[in-house]
TORKOL-4160 file (C-alpha; in steps of 0.2 Angstrom, whole numbers, padded with zeros to 4 digits, m for minus):
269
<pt num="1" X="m0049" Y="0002" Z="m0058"/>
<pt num="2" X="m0055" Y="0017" Z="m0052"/>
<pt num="3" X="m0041" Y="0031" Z="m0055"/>
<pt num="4" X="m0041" Y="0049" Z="m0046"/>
<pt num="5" X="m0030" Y="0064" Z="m0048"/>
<pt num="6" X="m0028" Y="0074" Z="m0038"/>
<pt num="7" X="m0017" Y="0092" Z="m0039"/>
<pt num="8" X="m0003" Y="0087" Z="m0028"/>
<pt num="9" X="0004" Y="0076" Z="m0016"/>
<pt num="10" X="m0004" Y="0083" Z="m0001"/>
<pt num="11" X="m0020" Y="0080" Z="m0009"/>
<pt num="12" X="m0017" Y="0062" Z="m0016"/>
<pt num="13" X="m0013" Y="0057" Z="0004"/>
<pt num="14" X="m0029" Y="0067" Z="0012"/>
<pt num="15" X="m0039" Y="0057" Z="m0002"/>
<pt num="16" X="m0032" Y="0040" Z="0003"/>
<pt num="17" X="m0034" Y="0043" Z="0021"/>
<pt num="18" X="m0053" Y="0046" Z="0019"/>
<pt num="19" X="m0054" Y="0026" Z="0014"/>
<pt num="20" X="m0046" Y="0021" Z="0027"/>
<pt num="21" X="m0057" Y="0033" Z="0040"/>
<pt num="22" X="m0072" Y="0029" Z="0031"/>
<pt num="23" X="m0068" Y="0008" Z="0034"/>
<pt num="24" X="m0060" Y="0011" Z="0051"/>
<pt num="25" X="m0076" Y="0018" Z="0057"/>
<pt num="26" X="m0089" Y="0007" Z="0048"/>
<pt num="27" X="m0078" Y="m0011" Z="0053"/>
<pt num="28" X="m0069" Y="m0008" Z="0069"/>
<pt num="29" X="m0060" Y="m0022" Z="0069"/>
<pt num="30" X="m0054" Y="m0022" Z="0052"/>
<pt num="31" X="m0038" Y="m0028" Z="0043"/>
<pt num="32" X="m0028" Y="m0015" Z="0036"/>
<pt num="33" X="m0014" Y="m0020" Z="0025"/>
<pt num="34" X="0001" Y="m0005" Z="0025"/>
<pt num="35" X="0015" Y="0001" Z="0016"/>
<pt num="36" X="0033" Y="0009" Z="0020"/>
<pt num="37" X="0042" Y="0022" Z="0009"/>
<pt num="38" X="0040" Y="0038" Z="0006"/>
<pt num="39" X="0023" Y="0039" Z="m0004"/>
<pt num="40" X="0013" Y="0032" Z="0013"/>
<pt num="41" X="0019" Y="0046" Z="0023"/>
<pt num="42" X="0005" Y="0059" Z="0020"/>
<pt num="43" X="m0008" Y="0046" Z="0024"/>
<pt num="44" X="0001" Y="0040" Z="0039"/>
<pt num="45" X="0001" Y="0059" Z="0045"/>
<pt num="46" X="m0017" Y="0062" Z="0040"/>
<pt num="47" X="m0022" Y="0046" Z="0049"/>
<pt num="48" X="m0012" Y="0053" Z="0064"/>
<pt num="49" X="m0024" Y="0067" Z="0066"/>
<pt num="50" X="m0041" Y="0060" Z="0063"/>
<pt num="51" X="m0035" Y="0051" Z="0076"/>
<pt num="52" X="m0031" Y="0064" Z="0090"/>
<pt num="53" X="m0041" Y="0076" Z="0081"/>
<pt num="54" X="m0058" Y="0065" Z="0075"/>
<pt num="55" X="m0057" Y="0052" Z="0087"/>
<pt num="56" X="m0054" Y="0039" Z="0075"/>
<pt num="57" X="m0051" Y="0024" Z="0086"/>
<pt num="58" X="m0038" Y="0010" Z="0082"/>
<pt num="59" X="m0042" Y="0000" Z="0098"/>
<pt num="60" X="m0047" Y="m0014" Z="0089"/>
<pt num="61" X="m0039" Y="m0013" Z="0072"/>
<pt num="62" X="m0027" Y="m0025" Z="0066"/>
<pt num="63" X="m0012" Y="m0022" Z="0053"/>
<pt num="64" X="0000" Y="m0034" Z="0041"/>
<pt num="65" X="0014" Y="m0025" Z="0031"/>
<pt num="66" X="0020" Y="m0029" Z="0018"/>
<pt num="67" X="0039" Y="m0033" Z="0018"/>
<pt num="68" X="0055" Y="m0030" Z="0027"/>
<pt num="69" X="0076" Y="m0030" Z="0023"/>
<pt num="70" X="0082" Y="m0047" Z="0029"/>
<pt num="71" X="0098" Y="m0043" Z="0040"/>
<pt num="72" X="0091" Y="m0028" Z="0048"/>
<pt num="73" X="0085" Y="m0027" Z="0069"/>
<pt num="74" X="0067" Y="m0021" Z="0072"/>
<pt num="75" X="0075" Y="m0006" Z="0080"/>
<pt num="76" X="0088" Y="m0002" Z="0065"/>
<pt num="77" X="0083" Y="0015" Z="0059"/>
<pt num="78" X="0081" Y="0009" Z="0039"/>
<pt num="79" X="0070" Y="m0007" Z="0045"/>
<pt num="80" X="0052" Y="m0005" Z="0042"/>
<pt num="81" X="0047" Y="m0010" Z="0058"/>
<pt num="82" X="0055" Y="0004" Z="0065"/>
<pt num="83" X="0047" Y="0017" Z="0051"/>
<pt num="84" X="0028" Y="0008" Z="0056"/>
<pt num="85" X="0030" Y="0013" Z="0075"/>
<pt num="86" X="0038" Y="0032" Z="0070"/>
<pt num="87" X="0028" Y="0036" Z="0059"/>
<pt num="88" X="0010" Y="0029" Z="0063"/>
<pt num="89" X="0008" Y="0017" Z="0077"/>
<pt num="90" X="0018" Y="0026" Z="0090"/>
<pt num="91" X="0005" Y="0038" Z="0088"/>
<pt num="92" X="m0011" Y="0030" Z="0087"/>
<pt num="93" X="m0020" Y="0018" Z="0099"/>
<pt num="94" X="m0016" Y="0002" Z="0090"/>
<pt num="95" X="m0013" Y="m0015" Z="0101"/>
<pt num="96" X="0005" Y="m0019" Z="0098"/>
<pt num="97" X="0003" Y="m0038" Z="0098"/>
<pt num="98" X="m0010" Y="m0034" Z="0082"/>
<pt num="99" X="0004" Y="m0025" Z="0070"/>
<pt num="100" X="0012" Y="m0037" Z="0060"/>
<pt num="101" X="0028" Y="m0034" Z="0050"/>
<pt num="102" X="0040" Y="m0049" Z="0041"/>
<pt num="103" X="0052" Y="m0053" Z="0053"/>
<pt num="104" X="0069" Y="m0051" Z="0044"/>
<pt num="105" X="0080" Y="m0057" Z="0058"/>
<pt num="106" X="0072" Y="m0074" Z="0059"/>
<pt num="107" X="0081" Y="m0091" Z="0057"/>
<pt num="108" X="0069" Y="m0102" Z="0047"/>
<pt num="109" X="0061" Y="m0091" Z="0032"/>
<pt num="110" X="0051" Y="m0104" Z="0024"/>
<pt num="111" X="0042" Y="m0107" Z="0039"/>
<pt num="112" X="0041" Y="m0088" Z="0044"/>
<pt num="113" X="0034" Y="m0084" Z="0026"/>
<pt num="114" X="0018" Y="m0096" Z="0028"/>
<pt num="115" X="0017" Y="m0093" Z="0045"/>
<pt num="116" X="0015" Y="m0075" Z="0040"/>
<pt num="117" X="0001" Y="m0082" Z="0026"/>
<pt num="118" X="m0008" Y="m0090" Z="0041"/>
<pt num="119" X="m0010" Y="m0076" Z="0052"/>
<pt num="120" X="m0017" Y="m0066" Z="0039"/>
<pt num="121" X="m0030" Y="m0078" Z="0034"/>
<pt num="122" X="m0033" Y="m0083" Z="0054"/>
<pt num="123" X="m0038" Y="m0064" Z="0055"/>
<pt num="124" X="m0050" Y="m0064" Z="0042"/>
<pt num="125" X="m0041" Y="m0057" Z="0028"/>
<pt num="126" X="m0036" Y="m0042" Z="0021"/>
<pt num="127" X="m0050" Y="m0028" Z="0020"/>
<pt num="128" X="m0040" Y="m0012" Z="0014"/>
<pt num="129" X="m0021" Y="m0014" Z="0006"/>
<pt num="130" X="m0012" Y="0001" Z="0005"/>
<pt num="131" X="0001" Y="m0001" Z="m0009"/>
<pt num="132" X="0016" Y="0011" Z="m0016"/>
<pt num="133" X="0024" Y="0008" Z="m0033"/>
<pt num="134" X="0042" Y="0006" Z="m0039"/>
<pt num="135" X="0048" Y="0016" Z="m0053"/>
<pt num="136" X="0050" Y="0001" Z="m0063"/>
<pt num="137" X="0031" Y="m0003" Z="m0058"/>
<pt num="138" X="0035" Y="m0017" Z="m0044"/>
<pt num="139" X="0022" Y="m0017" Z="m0029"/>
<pt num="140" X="0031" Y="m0024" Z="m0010"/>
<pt num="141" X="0046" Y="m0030" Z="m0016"/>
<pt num="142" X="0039" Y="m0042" Z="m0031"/>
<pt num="143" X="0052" Y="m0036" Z="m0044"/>
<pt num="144" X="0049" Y="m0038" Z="m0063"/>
<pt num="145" X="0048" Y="m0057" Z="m0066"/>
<pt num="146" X="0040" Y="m0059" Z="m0049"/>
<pt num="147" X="0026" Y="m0075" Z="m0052"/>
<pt num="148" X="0009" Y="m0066" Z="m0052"/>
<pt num="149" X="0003" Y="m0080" Z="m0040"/>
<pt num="150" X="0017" Y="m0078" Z="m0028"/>
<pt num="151" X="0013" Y="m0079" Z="m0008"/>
<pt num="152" X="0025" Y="m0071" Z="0007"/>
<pt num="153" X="0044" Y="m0075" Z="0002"/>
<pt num="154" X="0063" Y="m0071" Z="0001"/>
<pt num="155" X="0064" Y="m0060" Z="m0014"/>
<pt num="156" X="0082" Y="m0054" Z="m0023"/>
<pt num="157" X="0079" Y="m0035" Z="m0022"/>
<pt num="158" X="0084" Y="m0027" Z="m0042"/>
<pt num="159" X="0098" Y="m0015" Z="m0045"/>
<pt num="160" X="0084" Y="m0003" Z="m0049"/>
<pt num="161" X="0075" Y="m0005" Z="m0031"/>
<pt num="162" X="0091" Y="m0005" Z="m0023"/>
<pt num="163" X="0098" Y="0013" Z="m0031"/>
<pt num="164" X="0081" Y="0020" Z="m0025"/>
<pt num="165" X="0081" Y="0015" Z="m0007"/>
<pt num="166" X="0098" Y="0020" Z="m0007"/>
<pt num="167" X="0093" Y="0039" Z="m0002"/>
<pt num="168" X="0089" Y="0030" Z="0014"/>
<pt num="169" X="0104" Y="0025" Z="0019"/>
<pt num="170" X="0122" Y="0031" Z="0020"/>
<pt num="171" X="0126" Y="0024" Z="0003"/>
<pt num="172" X="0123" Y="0010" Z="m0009"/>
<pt num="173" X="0133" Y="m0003" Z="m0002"/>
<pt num="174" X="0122" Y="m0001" Z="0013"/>
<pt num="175" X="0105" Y="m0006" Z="0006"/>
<pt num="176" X="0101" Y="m0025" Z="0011"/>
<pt num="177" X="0100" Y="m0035" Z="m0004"/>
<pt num="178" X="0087" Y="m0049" Z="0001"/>
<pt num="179" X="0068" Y="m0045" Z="0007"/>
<pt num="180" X="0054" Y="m0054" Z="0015"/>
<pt num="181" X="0039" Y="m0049" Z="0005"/>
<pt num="182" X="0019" Y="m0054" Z="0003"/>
<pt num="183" X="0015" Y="m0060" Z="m0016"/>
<pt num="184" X="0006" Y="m0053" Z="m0028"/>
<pt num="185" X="m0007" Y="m0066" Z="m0026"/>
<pt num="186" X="m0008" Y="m0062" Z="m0008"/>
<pt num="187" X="m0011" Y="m0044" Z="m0013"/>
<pt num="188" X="m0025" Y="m0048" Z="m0024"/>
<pt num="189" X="m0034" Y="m0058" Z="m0010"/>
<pt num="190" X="m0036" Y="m0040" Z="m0001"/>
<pt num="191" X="m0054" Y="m0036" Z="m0001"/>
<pt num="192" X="m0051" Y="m0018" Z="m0007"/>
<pt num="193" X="m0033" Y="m0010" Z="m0014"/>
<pt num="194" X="m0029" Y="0009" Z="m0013"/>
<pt num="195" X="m0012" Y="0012" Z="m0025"/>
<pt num="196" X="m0003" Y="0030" Z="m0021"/>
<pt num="197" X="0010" Y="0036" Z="m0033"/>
<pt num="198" X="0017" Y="0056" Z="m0033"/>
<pt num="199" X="0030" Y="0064" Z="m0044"/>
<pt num="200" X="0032" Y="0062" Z="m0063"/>
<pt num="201" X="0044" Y="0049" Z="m0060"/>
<pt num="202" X="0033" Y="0037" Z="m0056"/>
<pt num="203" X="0024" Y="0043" Z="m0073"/>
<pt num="204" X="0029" Y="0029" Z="m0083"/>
<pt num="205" X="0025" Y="0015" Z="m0070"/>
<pt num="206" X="0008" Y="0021" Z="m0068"/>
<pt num="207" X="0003" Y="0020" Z="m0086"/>
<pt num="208" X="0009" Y="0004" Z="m0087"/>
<pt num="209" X="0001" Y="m0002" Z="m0075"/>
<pt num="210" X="m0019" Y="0007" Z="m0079"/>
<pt num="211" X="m0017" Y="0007" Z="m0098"/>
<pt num="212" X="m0004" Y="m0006" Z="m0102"/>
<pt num="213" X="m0006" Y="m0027" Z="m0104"/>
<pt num="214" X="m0004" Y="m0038" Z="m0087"/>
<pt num="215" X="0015" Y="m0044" Z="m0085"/>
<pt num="216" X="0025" Y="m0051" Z="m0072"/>
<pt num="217" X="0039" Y="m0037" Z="m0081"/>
<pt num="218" X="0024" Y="m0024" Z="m0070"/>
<pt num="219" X="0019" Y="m0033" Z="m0055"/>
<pt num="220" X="0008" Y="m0018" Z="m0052"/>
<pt num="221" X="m0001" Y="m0021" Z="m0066"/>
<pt num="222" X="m0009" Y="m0039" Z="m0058"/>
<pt num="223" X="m0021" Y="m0024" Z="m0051"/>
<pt num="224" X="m0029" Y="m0024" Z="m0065"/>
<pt num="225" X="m0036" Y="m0043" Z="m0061"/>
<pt num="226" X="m0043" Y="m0038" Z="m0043"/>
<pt num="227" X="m0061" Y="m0034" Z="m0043"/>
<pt num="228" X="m0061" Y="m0015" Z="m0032"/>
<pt num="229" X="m0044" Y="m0006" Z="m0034"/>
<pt num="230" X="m0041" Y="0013" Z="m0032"/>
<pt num="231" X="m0026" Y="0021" Z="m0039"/>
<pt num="232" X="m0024" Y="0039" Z="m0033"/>
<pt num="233" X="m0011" Y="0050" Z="m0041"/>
<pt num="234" X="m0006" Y="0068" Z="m0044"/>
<pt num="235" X="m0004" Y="0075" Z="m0059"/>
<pt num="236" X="0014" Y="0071" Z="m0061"/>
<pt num="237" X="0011" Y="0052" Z="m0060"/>
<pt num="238" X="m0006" Y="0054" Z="m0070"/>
<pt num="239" X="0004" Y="0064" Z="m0084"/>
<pt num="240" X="0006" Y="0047" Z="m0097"/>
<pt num="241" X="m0011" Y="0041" Z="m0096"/>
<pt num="242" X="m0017" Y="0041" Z="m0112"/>
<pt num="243" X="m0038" Y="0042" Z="m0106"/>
<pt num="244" X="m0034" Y="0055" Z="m0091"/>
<pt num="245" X="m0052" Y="0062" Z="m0098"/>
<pt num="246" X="m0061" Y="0048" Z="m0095"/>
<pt num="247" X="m0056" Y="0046" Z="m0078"/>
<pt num="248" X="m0059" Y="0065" Z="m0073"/>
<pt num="249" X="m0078" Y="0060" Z="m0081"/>
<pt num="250" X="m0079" Y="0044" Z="m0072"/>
<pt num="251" X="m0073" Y="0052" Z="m0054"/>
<pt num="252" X="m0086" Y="0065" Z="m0057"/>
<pt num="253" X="m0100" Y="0052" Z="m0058"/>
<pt num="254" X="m0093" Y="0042" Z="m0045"/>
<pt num="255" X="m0091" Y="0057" Z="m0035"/>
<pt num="256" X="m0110" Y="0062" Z="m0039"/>
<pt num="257" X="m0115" Y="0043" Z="m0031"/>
<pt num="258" X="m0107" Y="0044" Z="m0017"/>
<pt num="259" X="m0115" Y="0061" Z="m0013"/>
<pt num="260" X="m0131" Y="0055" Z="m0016"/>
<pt num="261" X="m0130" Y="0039" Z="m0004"/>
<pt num="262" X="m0124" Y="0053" Z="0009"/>
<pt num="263" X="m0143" Y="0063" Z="0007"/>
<pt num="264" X="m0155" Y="0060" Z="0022"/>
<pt num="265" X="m0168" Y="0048" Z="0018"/>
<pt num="266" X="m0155" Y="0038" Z="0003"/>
<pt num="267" X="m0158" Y="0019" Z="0002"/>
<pt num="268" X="m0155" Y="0005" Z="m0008"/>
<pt num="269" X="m0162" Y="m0002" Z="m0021"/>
């Protein structure tokens, strides 16, 4: 994992957005994987501006998120296809037919979920998955216990997940209890994973998932098995690891390489 930290929350969703400039501009018709919640706003809004601002072109993008309440209408305010067209592709030059969100309204789920597998592999995977984290560490909605091989599914939603979602709705009583989501294993076949996490409540999640053994008690820390992960925090979230040194020296070098590939004249060897 590579683990950046960054001052504040701002600066944790203007670094992420870089990725996703840097691969919307090299691949054009890439395969973004995105996230709902509060912690993607900030990249949402950055990605906003590149785009009227920097001309960064979504024409030929495509995107998959990663889960939605079942029970709720695509035009219910609290369902995450309504928060993907509000916040982001409402505002960008996307193709509606390629935005892709679970449908949690449908009648067959079993044969909604693989469908849902299907049209991700039938687009050519996943090149950039943009991921949250629960405060007990769960990523989508795989709660702890969630099989580390799982694929797109119904998913019991825990007390802990429902108490935090709560602040979206009127009251507790309102937040669905059931959810489509992608697997973990779906989200360890994404090419490249960017994980966000801000505020020190999240604190506990993050060390367990960098520093702490892979469990399916963490579904976050199945990260730890896919071959190019970025976890970007503040320094609230970043405030348990135990070898917060080493990262800072390992960004520094990393930061060093990348400045050097950016020199006129730079090739490969």
């Amino acid at each position: 994992m590579r683990v950046i930290v960054e001052k504040n929350g701002q600066e944790v969703s203007r670094r992420a957005a870089k990725f996703f400039d840097e691969l919307v501009r090299n691949k054009p018709n890439c395969v973004l994987g995105l996230a709902t919640g509060s912690t993607p706003l900030g990249v949402y809004q950055e990605m906003i501006r590149m785009h009227r601002e920097e001309n960064l072109d979504f024409s030929l993008v495509t995107t998959f998120n990663l889960d939605e309440y079942v029970g709720l209408e695509p035009t219910h305010p609290q369902s995450y296809r309504y928060f993907m067209q509000t916040n982001l592709f409402d505002h960008i030059n996307v193709d509606p037919w390629k935005t892709h969100v679970p449908d949690g309204m449908v009648a067959d789920f079993e044969s909604a979920c693989r469908a849902y597998e299907h049209h991700i592999v039938d687009a050519g995977g996943i090149d950039l998955q943009l991921l949250g984290i629960g405060s007990d560490g769960h990523i989508a909605f795989n709660e702890p216990g969630s099989s580390l091989g799982s694929r797109t599914r119904l998913k019991t939603l825990a007390s802990e997940t429902v108490r935090d979602n709560a602040r979206f709705f009127q009251n507790e009583e309102e937040v669905p209890r059931l959810a489509v989501t992608v697997g973990v294993g779906t989200i360890l076949e994404a090419r490249r994973c960017i994980l966000l996490a801000i505020g020190e409540a999240k604190a506990d999640a993050i060390r367990a998932t960098v520093e702490g053994p892979v469990t399916a008690q963490i579904t976050a820390s199945a990260l730890q098995l896919h071959r190019e992960v970025i976890v970007i925090v503040d320094e609230g979230a970043a405030s348990k690891l135990a070898r917060r040194e080493y990262y800072d020296e390992v960004e520094k070098s990393m930061l060093l390489m990348e400045a050097k590939k950016r020199l006129p004249g730079a090739t490969r060897r």
